[in-house]
PyMOL Python script that loads the backbone (N, CA, C, O; Angstrom):
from pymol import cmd

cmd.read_pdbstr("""\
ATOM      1  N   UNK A   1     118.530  49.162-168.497  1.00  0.00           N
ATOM      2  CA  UNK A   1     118.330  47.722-168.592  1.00  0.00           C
ATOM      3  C   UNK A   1     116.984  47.389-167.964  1.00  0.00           C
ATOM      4  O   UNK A   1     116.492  47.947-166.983  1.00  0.00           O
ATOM      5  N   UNK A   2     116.656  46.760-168.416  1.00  0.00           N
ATOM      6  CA  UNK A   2     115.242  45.826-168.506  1.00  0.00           C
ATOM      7  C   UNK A   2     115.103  44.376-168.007  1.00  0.00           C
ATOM      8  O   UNK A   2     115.910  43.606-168.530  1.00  0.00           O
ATOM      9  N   UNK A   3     114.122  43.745-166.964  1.00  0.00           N
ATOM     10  CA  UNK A   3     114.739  42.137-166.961  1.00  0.00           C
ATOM     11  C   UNK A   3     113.986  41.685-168.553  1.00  0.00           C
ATOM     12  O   UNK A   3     114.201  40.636-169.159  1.00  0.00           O
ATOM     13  N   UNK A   4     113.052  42.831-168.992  1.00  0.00           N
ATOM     14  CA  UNK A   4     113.083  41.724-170.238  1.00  0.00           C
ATOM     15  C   UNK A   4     114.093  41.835-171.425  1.00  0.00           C
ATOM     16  O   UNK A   4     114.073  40.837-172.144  1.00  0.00           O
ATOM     17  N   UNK A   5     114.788  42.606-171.723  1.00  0.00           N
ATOM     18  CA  UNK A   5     115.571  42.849-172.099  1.00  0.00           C
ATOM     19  C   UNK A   5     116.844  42.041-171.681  1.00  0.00           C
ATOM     20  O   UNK A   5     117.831  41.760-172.361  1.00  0.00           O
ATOM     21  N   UNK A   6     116.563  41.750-170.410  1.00  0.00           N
ATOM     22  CA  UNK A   6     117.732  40.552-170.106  1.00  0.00           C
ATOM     23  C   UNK A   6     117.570  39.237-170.411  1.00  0.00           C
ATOM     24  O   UNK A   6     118.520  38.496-170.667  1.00  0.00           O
ATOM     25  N   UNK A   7     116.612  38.951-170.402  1.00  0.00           N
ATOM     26  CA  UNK A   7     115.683  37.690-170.432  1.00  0.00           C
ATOM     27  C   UNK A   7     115.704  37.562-172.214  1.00  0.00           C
ATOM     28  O   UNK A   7     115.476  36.515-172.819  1.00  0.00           O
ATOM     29  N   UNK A   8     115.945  38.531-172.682  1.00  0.00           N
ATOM     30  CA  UNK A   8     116.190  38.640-174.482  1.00  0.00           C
ATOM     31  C   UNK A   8     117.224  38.341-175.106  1.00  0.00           C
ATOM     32  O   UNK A   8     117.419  37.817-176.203  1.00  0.00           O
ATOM     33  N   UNK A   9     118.483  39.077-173.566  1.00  0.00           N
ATOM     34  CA  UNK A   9     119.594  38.694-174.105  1.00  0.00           C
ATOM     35  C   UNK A   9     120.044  37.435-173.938  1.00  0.00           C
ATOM     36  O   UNK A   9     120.623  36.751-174.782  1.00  0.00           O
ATOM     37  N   UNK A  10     119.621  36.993-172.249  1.00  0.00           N
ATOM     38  CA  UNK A  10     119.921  35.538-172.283  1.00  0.00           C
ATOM     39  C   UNK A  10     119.278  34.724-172.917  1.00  0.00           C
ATOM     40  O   UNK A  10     120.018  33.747-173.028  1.00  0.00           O
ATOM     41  N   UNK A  11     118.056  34.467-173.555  1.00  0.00           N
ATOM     42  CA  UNK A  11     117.186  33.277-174.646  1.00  0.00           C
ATOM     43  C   UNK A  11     118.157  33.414-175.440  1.00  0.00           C
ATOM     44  O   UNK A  11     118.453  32.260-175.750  1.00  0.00           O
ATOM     45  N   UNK A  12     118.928  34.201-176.031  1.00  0.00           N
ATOM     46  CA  UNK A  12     119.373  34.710-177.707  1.00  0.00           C
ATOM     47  C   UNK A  12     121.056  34.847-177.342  1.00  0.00           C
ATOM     48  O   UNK A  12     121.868  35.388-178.093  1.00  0.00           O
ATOM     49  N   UNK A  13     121.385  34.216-175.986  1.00  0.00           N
ATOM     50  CA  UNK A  13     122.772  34.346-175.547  1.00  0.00           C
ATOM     51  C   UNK A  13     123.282  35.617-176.648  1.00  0.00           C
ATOM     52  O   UNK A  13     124.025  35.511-177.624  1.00  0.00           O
ATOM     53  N   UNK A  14     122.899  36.296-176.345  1.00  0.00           N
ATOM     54  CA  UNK A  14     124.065  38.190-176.629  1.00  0.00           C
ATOM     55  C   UNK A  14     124.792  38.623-175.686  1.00  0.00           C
ATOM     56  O   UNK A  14     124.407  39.592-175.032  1.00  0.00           O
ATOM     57  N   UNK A  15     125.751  38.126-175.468  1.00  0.00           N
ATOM     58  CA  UNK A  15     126.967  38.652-174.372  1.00  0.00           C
ATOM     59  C   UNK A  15     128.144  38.412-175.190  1.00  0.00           C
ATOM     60  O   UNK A  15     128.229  37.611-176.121  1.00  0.00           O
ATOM     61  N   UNK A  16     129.225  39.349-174.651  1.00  0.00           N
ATOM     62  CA  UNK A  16     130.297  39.676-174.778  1.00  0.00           C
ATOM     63  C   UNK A  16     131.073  38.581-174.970  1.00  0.00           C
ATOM     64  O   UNK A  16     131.689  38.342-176.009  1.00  0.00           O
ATOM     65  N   UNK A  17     131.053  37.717-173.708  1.00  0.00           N
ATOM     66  CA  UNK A  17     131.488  36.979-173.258  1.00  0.00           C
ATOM     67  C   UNK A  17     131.322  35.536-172.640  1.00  0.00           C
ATOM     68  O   UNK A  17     131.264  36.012-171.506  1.00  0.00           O
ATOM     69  N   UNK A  18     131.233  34.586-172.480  1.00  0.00           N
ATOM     70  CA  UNK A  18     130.417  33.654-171.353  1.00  0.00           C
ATOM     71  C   UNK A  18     131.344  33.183-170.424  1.00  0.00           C
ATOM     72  O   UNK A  18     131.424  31.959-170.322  1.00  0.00           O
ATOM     73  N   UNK A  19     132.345  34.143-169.448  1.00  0.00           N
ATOM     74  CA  UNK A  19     132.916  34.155-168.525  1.00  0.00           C
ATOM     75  C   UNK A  19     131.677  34.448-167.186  1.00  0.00           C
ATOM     76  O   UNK A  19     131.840  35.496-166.561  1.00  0.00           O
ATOM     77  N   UNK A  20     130.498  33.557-166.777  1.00  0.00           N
ATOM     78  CA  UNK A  20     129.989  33.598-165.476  1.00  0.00           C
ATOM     79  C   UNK A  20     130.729  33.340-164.356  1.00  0.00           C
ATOM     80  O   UNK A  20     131.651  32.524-164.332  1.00  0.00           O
ATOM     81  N   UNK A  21     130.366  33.997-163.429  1.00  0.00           N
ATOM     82  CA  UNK A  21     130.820  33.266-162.050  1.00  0.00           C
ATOM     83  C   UNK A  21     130.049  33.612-161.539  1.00  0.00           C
ATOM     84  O   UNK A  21     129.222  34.444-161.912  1.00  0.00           O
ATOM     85  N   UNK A  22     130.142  32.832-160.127  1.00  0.00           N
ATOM     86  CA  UNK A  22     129.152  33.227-158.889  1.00  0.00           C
ATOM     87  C   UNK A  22     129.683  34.083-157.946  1.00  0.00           C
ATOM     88  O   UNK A  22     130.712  34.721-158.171  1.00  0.00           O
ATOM     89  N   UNK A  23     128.879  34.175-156.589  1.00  0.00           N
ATOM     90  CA  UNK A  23     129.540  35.557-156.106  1.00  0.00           C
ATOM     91  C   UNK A  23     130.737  35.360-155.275  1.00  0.00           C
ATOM     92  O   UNK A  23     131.322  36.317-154.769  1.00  0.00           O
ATOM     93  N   UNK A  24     131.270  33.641-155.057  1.00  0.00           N
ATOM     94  CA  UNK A  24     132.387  33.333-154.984  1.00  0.00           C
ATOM     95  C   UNK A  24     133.588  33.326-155.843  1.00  0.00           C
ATOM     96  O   UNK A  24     134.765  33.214-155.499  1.00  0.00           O
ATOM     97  N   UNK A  25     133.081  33.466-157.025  1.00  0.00           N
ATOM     98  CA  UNK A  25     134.478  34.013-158.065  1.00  0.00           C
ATOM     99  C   UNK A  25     134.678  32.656-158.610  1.00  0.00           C
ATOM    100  O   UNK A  25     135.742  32.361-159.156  1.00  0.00           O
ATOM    101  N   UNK A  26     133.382  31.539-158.448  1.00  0.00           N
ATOM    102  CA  UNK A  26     133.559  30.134-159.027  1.00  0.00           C
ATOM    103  C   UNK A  26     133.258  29.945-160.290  1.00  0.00           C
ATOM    104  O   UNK A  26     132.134  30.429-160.416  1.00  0.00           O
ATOM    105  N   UNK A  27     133.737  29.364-161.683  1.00  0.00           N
ATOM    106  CA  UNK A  27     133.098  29.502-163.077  1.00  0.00           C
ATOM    107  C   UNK A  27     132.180  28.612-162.643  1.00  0.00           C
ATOM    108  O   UNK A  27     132.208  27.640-161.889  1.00  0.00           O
ATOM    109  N   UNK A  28     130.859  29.500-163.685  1.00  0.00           N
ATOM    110  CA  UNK A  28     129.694  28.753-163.587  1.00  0.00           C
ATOM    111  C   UNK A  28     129.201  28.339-165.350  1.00  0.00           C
ATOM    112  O   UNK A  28     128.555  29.190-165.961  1.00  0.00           O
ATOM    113  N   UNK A  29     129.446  27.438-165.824  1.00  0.00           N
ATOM    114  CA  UNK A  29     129.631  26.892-166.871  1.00  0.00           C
ATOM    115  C   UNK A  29     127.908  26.606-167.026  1.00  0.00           C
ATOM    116  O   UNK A  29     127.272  26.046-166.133  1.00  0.00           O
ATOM    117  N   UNK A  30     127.273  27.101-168.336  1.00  0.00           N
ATOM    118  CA  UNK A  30     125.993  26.822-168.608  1.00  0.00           C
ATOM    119  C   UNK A  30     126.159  25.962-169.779  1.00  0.00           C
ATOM    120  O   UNK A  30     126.723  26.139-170.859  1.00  0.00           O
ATOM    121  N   UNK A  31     125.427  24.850-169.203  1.00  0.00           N
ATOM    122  CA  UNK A  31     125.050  23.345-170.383  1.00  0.00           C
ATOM    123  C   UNK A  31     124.403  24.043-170.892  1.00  0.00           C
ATOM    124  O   UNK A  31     124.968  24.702-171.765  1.00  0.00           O
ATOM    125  N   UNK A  32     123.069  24.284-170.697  1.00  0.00           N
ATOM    126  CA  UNK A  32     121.485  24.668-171.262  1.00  0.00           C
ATOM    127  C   UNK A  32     120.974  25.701-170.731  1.00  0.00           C
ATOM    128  O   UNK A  32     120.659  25.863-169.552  1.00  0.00           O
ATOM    129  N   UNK A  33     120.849  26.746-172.007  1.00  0.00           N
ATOM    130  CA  UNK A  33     120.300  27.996-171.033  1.00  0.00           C
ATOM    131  C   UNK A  33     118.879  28.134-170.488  1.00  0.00           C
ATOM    132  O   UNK A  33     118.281  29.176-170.219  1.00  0.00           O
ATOM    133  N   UNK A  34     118.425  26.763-170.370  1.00  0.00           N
ATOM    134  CA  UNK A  34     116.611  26.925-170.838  1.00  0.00           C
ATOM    135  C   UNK A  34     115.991  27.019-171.431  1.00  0.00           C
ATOM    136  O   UNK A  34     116.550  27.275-172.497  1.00  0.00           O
ATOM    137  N   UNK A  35     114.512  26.977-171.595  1.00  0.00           N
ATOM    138  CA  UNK A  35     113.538  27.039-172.338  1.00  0.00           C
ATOM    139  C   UNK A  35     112.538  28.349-171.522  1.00  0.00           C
ATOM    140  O   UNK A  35     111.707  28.194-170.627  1.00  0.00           O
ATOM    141  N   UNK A  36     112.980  29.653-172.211  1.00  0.00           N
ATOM    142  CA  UNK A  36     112.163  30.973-172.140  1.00  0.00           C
ATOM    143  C   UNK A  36     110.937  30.358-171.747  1.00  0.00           C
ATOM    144  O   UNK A  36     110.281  29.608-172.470  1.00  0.00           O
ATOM    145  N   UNK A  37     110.504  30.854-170.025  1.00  0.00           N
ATOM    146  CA  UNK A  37     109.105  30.813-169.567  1.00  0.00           C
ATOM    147  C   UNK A  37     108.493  32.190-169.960  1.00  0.00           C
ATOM    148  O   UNK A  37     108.914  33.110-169.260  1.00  0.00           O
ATOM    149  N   UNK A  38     107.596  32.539-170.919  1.00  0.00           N
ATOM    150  CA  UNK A  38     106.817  33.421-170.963  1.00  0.00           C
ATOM    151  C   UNK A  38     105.604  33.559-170.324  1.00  0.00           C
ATOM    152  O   UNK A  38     104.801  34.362-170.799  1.00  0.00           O
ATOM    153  N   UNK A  39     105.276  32.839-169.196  1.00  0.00           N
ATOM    154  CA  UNK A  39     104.042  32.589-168.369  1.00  0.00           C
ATOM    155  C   UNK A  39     104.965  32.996-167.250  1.00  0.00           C
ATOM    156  O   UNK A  39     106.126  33.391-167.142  1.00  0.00           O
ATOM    157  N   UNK A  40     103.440  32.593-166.078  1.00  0.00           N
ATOM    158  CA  UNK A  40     104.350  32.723-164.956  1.00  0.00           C
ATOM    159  C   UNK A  40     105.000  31.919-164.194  1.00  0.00           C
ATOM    160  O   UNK A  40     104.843  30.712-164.379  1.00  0.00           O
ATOM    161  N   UNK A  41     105.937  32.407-163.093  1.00  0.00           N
ATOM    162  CA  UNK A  41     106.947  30.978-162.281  1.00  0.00           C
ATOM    163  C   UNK A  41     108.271  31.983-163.092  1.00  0.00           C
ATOM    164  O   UNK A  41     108.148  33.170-163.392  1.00  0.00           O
ATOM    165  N   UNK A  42     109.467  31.149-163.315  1.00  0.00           N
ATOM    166  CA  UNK A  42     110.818  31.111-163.324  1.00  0.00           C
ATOM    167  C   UNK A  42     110.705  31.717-164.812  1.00  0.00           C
ATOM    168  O   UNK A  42     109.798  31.471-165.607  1.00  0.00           O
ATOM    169  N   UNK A  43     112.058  32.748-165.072  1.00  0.00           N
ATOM    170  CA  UNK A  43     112.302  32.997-166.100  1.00  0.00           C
ATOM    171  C   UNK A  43     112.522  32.034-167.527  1.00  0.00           C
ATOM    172  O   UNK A  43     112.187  32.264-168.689  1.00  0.00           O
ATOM    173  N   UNK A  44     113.248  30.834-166.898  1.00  0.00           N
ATOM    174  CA  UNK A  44     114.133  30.181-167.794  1.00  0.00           C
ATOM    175  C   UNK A  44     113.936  28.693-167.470  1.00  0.00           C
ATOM    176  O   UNK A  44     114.107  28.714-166.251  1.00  0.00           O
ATOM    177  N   UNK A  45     113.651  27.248-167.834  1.00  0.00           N
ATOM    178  CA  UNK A  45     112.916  26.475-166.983  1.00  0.00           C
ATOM    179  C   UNK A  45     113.588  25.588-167.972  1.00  0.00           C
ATOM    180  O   UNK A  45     113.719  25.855-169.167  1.00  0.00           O
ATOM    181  N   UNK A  46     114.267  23.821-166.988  1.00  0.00           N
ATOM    182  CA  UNK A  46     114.698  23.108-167.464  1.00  0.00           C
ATOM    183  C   UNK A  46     116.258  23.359-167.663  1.00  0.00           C
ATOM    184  O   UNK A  46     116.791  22.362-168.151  1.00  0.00           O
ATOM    185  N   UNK A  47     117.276  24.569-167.387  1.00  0.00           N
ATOM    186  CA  UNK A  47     118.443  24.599-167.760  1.00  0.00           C
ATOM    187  C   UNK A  47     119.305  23.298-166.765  1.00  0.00           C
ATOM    188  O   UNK A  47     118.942  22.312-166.123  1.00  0.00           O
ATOM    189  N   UNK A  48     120.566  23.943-167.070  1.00  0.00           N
ATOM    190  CA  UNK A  48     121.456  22.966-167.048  1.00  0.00           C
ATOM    191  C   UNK A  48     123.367  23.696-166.547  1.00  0.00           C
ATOM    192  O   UNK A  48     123.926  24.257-167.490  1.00  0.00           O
ATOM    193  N   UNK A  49     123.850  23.663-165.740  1.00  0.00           N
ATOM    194  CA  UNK A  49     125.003  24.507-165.030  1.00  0.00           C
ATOM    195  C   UNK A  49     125.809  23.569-164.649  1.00  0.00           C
ATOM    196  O   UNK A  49     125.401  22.411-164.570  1.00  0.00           O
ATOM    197  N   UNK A  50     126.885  23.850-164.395  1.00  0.00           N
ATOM    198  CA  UNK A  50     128.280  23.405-163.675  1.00  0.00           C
ATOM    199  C   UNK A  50     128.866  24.012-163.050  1.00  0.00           C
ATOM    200  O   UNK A  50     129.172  25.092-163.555  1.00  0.00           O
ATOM    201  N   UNK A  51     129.262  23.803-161.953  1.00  0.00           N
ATOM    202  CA  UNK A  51     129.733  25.164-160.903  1.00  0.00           C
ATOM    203  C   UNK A  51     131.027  23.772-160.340  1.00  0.00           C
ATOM    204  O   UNK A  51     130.878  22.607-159.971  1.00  0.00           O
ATOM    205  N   UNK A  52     132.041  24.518-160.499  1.00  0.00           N
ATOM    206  CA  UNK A  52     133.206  23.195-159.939  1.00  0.00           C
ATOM    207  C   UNK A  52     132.452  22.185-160.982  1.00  0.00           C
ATOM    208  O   UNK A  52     132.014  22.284-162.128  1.00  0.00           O
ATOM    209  N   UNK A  53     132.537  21.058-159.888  1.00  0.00           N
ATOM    210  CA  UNK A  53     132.205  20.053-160.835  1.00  0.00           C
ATOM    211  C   UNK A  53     130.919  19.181-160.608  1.00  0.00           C
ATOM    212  O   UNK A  53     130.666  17.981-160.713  1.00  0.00           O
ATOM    213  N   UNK A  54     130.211  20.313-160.251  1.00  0.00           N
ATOM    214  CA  UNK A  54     128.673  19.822-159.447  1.00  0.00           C
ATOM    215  C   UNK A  54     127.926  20.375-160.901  1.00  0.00           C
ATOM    216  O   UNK A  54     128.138  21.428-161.504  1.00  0.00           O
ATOM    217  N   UNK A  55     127.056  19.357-161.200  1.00  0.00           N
ATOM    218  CA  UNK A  55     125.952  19.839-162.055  1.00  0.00           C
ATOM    219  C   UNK A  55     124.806  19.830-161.809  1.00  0.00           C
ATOM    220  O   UNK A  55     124.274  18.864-161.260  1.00  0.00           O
ATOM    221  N   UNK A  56     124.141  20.943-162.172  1.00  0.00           N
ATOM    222  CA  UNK A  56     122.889  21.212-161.644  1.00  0.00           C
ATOM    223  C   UNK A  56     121.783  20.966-162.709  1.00  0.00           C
ATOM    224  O   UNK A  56     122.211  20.648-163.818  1.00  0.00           O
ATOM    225  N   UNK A  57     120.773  21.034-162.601  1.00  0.00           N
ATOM    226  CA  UNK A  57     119.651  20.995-163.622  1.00  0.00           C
ATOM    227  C   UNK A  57     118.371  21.560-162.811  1.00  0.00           C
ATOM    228  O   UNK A  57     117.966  21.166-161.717  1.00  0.00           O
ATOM    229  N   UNK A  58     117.793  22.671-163.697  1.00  0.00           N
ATOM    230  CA  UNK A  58     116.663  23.266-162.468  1.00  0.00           C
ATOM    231  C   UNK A  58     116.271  24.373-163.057  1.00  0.00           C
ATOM    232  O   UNK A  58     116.331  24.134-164.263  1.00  0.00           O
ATOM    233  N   UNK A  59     115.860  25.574-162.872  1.00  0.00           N
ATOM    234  CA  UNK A  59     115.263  26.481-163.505  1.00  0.00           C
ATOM    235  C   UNK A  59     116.046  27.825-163.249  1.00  0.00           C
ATOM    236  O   UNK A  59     116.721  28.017-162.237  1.00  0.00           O
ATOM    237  N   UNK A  60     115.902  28.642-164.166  1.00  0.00           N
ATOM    238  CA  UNK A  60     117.125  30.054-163.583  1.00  0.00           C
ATOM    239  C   UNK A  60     116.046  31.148-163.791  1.00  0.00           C
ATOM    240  O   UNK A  60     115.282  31.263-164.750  1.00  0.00           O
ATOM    241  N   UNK A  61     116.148  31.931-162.679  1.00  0.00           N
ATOM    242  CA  UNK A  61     115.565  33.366-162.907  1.00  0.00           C
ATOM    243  C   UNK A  61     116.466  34.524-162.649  1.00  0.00           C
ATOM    244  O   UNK A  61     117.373  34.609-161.822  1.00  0.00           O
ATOM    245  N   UNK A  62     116.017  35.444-163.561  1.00  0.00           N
ATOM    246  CA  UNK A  62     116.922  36.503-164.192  1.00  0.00           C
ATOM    247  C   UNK A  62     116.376  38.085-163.363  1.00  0.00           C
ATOM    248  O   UNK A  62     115.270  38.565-163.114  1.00  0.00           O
ATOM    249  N   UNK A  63     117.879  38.552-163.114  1.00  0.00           N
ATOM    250  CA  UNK A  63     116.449  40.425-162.215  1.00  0.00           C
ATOM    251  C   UNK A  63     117.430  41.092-162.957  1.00  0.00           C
ATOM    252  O   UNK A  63     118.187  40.468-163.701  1.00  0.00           O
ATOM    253  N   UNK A  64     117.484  42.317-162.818  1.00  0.00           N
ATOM    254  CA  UNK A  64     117.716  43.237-163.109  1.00  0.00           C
ATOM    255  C   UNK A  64     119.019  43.950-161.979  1.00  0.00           C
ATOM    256  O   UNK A  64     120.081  44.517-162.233  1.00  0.00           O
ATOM    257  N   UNK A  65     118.347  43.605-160.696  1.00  0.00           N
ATOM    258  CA  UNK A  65     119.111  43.987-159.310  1.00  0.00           C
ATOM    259  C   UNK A  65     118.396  42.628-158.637  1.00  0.00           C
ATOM    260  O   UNK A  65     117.290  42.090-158.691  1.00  0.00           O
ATOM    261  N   UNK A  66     119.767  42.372-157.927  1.00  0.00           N
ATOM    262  CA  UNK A  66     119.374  40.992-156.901  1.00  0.00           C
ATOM    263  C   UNK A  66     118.683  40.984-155.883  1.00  0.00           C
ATOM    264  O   UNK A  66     118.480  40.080-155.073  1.00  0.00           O
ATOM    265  N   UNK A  67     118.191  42.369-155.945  1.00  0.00           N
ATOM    266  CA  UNK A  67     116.894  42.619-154.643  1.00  0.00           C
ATOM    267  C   UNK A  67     115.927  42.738-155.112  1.00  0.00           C
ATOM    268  O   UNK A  67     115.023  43.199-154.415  1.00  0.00           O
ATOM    269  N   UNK A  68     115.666  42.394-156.460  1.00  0.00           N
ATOM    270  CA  UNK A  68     114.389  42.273-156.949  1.00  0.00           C
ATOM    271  C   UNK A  68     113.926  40.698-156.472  1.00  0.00           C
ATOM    272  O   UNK A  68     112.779  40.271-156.342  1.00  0.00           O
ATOM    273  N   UNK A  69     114.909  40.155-156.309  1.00  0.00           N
ATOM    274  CA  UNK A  69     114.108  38.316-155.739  1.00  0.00           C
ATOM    275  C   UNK A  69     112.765  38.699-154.388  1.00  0.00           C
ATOM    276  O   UNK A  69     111.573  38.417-154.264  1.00  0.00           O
ATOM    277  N   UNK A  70     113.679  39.395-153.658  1.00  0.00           N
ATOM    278  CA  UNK A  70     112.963  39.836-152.524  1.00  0.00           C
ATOM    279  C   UNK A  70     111.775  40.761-152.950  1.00  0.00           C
ATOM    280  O   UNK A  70     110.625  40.349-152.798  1.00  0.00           O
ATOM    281  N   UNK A  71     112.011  41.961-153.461  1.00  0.00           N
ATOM    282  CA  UNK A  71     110.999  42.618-153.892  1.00  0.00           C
ATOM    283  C   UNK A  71     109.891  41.705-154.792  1.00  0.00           C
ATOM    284  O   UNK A  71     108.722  42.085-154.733  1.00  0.00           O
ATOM    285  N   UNK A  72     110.086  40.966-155.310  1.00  0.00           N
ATOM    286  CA  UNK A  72     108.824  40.028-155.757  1.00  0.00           C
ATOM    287  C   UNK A  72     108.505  38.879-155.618  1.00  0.00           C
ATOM    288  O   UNK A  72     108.018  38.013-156.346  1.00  0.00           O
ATOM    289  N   UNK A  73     108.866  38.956-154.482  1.00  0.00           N
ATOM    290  CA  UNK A  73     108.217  37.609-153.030  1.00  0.00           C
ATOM    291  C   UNK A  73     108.767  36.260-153.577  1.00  0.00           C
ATOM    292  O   UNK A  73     108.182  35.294-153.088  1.00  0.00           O
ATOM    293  N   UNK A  74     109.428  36.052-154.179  1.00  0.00           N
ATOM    294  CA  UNK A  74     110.008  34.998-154.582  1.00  0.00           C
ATOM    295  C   UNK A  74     110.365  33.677-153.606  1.00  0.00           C
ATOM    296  O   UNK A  74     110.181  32.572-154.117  1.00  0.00           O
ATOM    297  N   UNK A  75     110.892  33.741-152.154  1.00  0.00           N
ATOM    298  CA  UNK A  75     111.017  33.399-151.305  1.00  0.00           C
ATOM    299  C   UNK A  75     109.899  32.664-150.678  1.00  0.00           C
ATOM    300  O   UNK A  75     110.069  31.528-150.235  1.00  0.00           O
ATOM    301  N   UNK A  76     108.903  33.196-150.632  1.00  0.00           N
ATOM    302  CA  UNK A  76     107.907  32.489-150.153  1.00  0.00           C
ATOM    303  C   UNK A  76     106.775  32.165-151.549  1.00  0.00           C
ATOM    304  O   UNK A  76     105.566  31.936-151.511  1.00  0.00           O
ATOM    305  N   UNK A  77     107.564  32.239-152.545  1.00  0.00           N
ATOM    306  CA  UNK A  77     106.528  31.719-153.665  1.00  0.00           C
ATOM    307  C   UNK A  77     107.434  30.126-154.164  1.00  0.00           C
ATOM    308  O   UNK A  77     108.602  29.920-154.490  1.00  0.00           O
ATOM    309  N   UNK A  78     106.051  29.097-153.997  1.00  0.00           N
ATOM    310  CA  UNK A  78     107.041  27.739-154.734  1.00  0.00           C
ATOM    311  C   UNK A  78     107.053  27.111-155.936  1.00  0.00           C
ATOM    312  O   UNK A  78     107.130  25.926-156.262  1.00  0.00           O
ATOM    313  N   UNK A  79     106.946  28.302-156.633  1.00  0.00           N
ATOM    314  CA  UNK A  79     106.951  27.771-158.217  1.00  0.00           C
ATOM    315  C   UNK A  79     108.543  28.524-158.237  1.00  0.00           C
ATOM    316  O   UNK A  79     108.948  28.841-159.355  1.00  0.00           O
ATOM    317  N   UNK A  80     109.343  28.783-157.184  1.00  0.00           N
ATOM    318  CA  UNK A  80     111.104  29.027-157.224  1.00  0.00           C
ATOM    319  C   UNK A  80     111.701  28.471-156.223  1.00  0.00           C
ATOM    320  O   UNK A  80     112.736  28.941-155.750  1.00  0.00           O
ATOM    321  N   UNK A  81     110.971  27.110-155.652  1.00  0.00           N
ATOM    322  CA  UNK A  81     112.097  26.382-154.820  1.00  0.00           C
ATOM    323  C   UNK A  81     113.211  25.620-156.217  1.00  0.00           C
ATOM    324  O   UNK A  81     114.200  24.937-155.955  1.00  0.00           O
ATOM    325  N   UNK A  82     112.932  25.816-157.074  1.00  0.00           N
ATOM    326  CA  UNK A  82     113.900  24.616-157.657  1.00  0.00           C
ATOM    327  C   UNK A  82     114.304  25.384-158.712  1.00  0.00           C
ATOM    328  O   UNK A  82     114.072  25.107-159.889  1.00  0.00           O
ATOM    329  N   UNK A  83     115.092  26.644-158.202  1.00  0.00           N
ATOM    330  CA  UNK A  83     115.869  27.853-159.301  1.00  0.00           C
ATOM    331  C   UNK A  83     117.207  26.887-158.992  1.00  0.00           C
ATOM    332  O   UNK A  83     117.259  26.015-158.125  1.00  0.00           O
ATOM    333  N   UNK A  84     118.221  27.243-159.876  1.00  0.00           N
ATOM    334  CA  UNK A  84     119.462  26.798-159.717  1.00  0.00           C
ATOM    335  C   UNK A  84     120.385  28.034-159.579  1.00  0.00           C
ATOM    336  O   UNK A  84     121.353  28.202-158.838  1.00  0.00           O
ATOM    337  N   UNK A  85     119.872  28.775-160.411  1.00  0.00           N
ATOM    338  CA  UNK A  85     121.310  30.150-161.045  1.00  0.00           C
ATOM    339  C   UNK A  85     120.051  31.284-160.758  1.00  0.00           C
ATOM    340  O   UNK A  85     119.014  31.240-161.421  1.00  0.00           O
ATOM    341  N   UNK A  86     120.230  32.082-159.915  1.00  0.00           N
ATOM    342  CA  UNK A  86     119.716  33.488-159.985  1.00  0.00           C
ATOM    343  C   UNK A  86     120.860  34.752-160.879  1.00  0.00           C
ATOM    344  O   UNK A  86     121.986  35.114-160.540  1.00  0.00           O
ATOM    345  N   UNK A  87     120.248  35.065-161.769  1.00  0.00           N
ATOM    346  CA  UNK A  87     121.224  35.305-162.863  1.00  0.00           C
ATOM    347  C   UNK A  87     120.906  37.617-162.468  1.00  0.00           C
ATOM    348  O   UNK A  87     119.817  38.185-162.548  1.00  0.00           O
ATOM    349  N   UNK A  88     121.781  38.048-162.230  1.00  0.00           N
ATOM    350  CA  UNK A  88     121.467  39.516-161.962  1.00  0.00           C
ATOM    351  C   UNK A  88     122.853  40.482-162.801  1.00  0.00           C
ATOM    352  O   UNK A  88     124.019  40.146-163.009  1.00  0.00           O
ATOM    353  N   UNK A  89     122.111  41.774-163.137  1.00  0.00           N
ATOM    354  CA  UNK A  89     123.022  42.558-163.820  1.00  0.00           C
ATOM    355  C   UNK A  89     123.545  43.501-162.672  1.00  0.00           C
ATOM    356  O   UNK A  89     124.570  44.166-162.822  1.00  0.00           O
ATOM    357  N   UNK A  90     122.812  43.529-161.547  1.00  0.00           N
ATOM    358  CA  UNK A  90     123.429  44.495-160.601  1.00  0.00           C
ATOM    359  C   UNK A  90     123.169  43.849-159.353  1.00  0.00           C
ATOM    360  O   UNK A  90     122.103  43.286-159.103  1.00  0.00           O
ATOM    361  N   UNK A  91     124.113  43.925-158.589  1.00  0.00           N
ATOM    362  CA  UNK A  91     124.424  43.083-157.685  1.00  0.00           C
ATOM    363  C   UNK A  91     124.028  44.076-156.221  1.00  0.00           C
ATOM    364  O   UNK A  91     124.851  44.261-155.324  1.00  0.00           O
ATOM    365  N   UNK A  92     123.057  44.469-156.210  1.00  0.00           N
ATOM    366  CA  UNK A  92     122.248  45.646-154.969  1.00  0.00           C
ATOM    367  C   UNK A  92     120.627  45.332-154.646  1.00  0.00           C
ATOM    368  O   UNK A  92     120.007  46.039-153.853  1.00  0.00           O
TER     369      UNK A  92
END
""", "prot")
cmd.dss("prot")
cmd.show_as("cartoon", "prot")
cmd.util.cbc("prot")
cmd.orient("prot")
């Protein structure tokens, strides 16, 4: 797996399933999956989520492993204060 390859599957929603949750085991219901950033900043920009019954609107970025946020300084970069859903295939 690839994040662009993930980033392919999520623009083009190819999943199995759309059973999300978060790492509380909460459904995370996607309004809008975004508008594919192919520049730089956030994967996915403008989406749209429901978690309980809180809705969010904000930008989602996608890794591969959830320590890639860290590994690419994300944290102290602010074109990702206003991610909503950090979206990961492996949870390490």
């Amino acid at each position: 797996m690839t994040e662009k390859l993930l980033q392919y599957l999520w623009n083009y929603k190819i999943f199995k399933h759309f059973d999300f949750k978060d790492i509380e085991g909460n459904s995370v219901e996607i309004i809008h999956f975004g508008k594919w950033n192919k520049n730089a900043g956030p994967d996915f920009l403008d989406a749209k989520i429901k978690v309980n019954s809180l809705l969010l609107a904000g930008n989602i970025e996608l890794h591969v492993r959830s320590s890639d946020w860290i590994f690419h300084n994300h944290s102290q970069d602010p074109n990702y204060q206003n991610i909503i859903l950090h979206v990961v295939f492996f949870t390490i």
